[in-house]
C-alpha positions as CSV (number, residue, x, y, z in Angstrom):
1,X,-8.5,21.7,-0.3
2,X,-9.6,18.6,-1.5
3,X,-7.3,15.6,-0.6
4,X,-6.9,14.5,-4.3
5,X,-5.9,17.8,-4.9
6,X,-2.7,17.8,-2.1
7,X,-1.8,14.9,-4.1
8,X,-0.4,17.8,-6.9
9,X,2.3,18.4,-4.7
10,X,3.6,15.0,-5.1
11,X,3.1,14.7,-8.3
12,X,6.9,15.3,-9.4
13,X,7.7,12.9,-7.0
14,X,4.6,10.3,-8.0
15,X,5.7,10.5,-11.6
16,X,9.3,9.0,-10.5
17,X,7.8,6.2,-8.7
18,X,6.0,5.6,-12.1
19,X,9.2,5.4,-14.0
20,X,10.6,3.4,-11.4
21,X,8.0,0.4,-11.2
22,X,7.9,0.3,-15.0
23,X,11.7,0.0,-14.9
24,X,11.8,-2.7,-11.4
25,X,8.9,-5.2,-13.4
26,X,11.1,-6.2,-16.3
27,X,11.3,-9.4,-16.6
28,X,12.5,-11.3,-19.7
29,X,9.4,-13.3,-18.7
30,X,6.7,-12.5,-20.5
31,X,4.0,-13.7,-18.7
32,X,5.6,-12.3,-15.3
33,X,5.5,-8.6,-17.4
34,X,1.9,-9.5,-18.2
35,X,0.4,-10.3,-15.0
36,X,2.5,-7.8,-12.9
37,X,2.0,-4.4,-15.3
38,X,-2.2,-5.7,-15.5
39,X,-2.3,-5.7,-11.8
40,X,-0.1,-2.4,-10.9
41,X,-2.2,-0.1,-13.4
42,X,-5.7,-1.6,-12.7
43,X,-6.6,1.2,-10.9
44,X,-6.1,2.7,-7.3
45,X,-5.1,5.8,-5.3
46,X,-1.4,4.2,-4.3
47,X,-2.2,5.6,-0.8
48,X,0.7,3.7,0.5
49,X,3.6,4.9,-1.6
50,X,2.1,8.6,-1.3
51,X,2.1,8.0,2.5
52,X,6.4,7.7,2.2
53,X,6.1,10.5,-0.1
54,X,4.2,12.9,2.0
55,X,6.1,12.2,5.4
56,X,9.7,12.4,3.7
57,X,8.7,15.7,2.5
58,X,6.4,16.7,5.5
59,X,10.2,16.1,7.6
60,X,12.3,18.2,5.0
61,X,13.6,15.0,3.0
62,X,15.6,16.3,-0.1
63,X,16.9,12.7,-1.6
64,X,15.1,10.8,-3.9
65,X,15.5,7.4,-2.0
66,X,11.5,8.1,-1.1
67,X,10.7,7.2,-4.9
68,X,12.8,4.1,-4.5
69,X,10.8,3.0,-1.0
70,X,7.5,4.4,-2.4
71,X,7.7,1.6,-5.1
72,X,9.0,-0.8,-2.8
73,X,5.7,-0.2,-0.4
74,X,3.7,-0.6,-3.9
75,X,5.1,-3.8,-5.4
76,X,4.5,-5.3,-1.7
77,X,0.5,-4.0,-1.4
78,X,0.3,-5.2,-4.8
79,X,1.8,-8.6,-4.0
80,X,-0.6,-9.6,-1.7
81,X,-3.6,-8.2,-3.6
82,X,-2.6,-11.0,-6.3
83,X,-2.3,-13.2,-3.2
84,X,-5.5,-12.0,-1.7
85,X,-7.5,-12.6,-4.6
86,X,-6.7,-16.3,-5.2
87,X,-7.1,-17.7,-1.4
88,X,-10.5,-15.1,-1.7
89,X,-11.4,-16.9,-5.0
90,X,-11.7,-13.2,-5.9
91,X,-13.4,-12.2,-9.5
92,X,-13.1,-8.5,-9.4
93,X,-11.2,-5.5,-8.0
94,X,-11.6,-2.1,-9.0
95,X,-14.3,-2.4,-12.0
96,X,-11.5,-5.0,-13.7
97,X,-11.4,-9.0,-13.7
98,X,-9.1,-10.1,-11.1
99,X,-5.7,-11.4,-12.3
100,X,-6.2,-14.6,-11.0
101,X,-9.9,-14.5,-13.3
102,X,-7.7,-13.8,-16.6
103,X,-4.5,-15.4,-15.8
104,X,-5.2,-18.2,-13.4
105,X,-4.2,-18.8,-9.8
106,X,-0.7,-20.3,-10.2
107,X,0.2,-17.6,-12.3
108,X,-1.0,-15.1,-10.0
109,X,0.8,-16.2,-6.9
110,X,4.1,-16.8,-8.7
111,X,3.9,-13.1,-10.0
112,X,3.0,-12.2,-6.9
113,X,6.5,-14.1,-5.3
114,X,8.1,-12.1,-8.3
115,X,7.3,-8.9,-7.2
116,X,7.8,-9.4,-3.4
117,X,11.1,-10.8,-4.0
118,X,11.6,-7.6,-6.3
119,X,10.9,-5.3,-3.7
120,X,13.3,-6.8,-1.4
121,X,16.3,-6.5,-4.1
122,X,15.3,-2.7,-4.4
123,X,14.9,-1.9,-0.7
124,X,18.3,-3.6,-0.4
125,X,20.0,-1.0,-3.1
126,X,18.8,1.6,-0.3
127,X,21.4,0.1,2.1
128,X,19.7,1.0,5.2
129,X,19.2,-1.5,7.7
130,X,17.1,0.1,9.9
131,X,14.7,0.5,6.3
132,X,15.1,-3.4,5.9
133,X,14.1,-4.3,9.7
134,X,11.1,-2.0,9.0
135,X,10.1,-3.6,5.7
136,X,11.3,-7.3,6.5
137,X,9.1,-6.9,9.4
138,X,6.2,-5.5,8.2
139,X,6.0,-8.0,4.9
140,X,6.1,-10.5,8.2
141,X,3.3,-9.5,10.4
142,X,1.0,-8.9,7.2
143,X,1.4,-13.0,6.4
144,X,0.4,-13.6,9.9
145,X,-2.6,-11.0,9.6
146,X,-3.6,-13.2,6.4
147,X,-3.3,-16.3,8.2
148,X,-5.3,-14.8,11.0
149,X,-8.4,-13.9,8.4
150,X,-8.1,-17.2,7.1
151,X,-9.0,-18.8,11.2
152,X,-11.1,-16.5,11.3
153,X,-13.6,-16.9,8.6
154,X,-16.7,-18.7,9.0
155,X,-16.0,-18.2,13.2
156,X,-18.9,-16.5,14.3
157,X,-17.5,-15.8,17.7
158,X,-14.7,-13.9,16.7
159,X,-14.7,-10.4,18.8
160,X,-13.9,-7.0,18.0
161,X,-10.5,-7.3,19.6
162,X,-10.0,-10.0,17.3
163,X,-11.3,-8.4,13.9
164,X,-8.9,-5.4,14.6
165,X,-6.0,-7.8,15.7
166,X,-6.2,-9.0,12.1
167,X,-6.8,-5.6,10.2
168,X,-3.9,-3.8,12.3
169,X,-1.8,-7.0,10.6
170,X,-2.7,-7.4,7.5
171,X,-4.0,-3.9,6.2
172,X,-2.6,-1.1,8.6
173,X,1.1,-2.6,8.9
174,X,1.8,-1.7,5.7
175,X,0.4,1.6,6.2
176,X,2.9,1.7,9.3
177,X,5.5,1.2,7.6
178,X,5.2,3.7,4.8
179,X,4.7,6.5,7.1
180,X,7.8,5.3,9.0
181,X,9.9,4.9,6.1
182,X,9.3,8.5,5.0
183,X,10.4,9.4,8.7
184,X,13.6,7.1,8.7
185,X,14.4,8.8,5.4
186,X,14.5,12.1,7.1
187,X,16.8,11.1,9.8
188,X,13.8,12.4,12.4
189,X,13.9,12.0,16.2
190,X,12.9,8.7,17.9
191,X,9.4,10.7,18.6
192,X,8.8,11.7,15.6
193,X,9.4,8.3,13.6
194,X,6.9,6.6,16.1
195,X,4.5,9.4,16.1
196,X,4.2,8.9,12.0
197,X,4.5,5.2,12.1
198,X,1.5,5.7,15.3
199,X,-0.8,7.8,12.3
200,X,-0.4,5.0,9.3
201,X,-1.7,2.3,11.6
202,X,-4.7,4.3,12.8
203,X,-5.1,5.3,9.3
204,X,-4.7,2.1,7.9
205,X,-6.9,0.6,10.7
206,X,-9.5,3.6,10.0
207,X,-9.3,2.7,6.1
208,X,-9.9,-0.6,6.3
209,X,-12.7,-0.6,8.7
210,X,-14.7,1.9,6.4
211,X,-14.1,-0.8,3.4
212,X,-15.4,-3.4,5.5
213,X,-18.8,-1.1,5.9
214,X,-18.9,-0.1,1.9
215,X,-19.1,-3.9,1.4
216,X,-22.4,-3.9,2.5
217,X,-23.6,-0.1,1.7
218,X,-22.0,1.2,-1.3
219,X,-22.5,1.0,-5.3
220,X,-20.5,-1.7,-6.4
221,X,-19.7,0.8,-9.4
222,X,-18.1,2.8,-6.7
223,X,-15.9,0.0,-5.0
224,X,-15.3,-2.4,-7.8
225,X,-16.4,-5.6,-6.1
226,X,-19.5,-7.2,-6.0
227,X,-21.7,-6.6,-2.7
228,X,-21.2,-9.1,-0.1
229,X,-17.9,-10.3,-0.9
230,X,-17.4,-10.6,2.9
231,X,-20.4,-12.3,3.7
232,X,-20.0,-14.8,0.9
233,X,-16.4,-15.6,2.3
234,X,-17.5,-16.1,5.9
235,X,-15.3,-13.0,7.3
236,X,-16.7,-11.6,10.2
237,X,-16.4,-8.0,9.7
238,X,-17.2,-4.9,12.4
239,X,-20.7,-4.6,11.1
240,X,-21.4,-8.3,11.2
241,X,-20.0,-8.4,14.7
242,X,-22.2,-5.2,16.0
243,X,-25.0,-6.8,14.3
244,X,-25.1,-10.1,15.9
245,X,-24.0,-7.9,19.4
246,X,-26.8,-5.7,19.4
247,X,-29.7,-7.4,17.1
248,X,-32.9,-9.8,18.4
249,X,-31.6,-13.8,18.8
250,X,-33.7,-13.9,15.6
251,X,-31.2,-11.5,13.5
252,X,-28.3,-12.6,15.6
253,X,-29.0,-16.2,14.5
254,X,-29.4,-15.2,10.3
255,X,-25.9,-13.4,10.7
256,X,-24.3,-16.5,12.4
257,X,-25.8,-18.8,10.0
258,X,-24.5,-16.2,7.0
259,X,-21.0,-16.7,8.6
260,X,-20.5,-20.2,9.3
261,X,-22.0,-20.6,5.9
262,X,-20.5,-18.6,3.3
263,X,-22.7,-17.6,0.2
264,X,-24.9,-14.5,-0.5
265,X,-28.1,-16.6,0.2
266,X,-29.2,-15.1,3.5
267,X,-27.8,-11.4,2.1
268,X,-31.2,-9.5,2.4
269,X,-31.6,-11.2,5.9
270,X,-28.0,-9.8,6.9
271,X,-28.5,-6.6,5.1
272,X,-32.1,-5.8,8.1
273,X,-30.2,-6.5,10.5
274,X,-27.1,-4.9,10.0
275,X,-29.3,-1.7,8.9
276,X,-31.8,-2.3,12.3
277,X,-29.1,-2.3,14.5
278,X,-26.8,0.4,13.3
279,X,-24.4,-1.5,12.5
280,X,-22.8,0.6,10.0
281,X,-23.1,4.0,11.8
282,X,-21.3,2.0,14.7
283,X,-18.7,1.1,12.4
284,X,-18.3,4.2,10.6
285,X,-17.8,5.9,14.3
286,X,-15.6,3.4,15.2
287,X,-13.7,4.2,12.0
288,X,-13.9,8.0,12.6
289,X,-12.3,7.8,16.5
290,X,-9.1,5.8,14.7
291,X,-8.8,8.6,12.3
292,X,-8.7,11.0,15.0
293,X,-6.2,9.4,17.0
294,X,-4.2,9.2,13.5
295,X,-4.9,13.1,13.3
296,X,-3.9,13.5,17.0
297,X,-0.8,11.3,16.4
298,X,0.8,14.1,14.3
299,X,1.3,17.0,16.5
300,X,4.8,16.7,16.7
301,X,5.6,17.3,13.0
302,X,6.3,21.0,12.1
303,X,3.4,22.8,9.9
304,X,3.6,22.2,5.9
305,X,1.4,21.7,3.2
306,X,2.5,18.4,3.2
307,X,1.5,17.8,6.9
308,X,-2.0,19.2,5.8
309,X,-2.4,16.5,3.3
310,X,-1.4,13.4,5.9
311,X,-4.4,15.7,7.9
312,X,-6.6,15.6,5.1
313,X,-5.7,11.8,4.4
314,X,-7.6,11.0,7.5
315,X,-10.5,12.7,6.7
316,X,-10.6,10.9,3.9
317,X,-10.2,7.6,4.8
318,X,-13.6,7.9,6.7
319,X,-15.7,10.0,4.4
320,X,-15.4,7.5,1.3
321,X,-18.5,6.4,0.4
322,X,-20.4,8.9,1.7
């Protein structure tokens, strides 16, 4: 089955997280209520909040505090999109202006403080605080991974070690954390929590390294952002960093100079010799072997449809664009 289609099963459960994010960004600021409902139904999977969904109900979970932490894992990915988009000097995102292109930059990171500060007063109406360590600590290392991008861009000498140091931060945490949260929820063994909190980081580390290779290989109808976002913002990505590991000094040099530089000028010049070199295949099977340890990671949970669709997840994670 299709992995869209395992996403019926939650659809009860999806629905309630709907009602619950229209409900949580009320604000009797207008603008706030503007900005925030523009950015949260732009568009997008919600892979995060269907992660808490799936594990709660992959462990047996019969409460309905999942909807409550699935919003709670939304209004924090969102947050830092409107974040991300202003320090990227972003213009699109899924086929839509940016907020930060229609509203402005301060309003976009004071909506953005608005709905991170929101998700903490609803994770705190959960009174859990094993759920608040996981959240408070996740909402943490993702800042740092941001920070971490920012040193890192226009450094053409930053390693793999280093590239995945900052994805497993500030993309796969949050992933981490969903899968956790649907674990904590079900009261699971020790094992079991880690085990699912182990399969959102390699999925979120799989996800984001297969985004990383669409920027310079897919339709930008398909992805929503222009073609050599990356390049233009100096971030050393996987395929940058295979390219200039494994081209001639001559196309090693062109990617450094595209890095330190910034801009799309010396695109086509990046685009040979990421395609000579593999660069995306090596990427893509890098992508691929995180997937399968996410896959692998999942043993321990008892068969279920909804174990299938965590299965199927990562599958999917590496097959986009394709």
């Amino acid at each position: 089955m299709p992995v869209l289609q395992r996403f019926a099963l939650i659809a009860d459960d999806m629905e309630a997280v709907d009602v619950l994010i229209r409900e949580r960004l009320h604000s009797d600021v207008a603008l706030i209520r503007q900005v925030a409902e523009y950015i949260i139904h732009s568009g997008g999977k919600r892979l995060r909040p269907a992660l808490v969904l799936f594990a709660a109900n992959a462990l047996g979970y019969a409460g309905r505090q999942h909807h409550e932490l699935a919003a709670v894992v939304e209004f924090i990915h969102t947050s830092t999109l409107l974040h991300d988009d202003v320090v990227d000097e972003s213009e699109l995102r899924r086929g839509n202006k940016t907020a930060n292109a229609l509203f402005g930059n301060a309003a976009s990171v004071l909506v953005g403080d608005f709905l991170y500060s929101r998700a903490f007063q609803m994770m705190v109406s959960v009174d859990d605080m094993r759920v608040m360590q996981v959240l408070a600590e996740a909402t943490n290392v993702i800042a740092e991974g941001e920070v971490l991008q920012l040193l890192n861009c226009h450094d053409a000498d930053v390693t793999v070690a280093d590239y995945l140091q900052v994805i497993r931060c500030k993309t796969a945490k949050l992933f981490e954390a969903a899968a956790r949260l649907g674990a904590i929820l079900a009261k699971a063994e020790p094992a079991v929590e880690q085990a699912l909190a182990d399969y959102g980081m390699h999925l979120g580390t799989a996800f984001q390294i297969v985004d990383d290779v669409l920027d310079y290989s897919a339709d930008e109808a398909e992805t929503g952002k222009h073609l050599g976002d990356d390049l233009a913002e100096g971030k050393p990505t996987l395929p940058l960093i295979h390219a200039m590991q494994h081209g001639t000094p001559e196309l090693a040099a062109s990617v450094r100079r595209a890095i330190e530089t910034g801009g799309r000028d010396d695109f086509a010049a990046v685009l040979e010799a990421i395609l000579t070199t593999g660069a995306l295949e090596a990427a893509r099977r890098h992508a691929r072997a995180e997937a399968d340890l996410a896959l692998s990671a999942l043993k321990p949970l008892p068969p279920s449809f909804f174990k299938d669709a965590l299965l199927e997840l990562a599958d999917f994670a590496v097959a986009r664009g394709f």
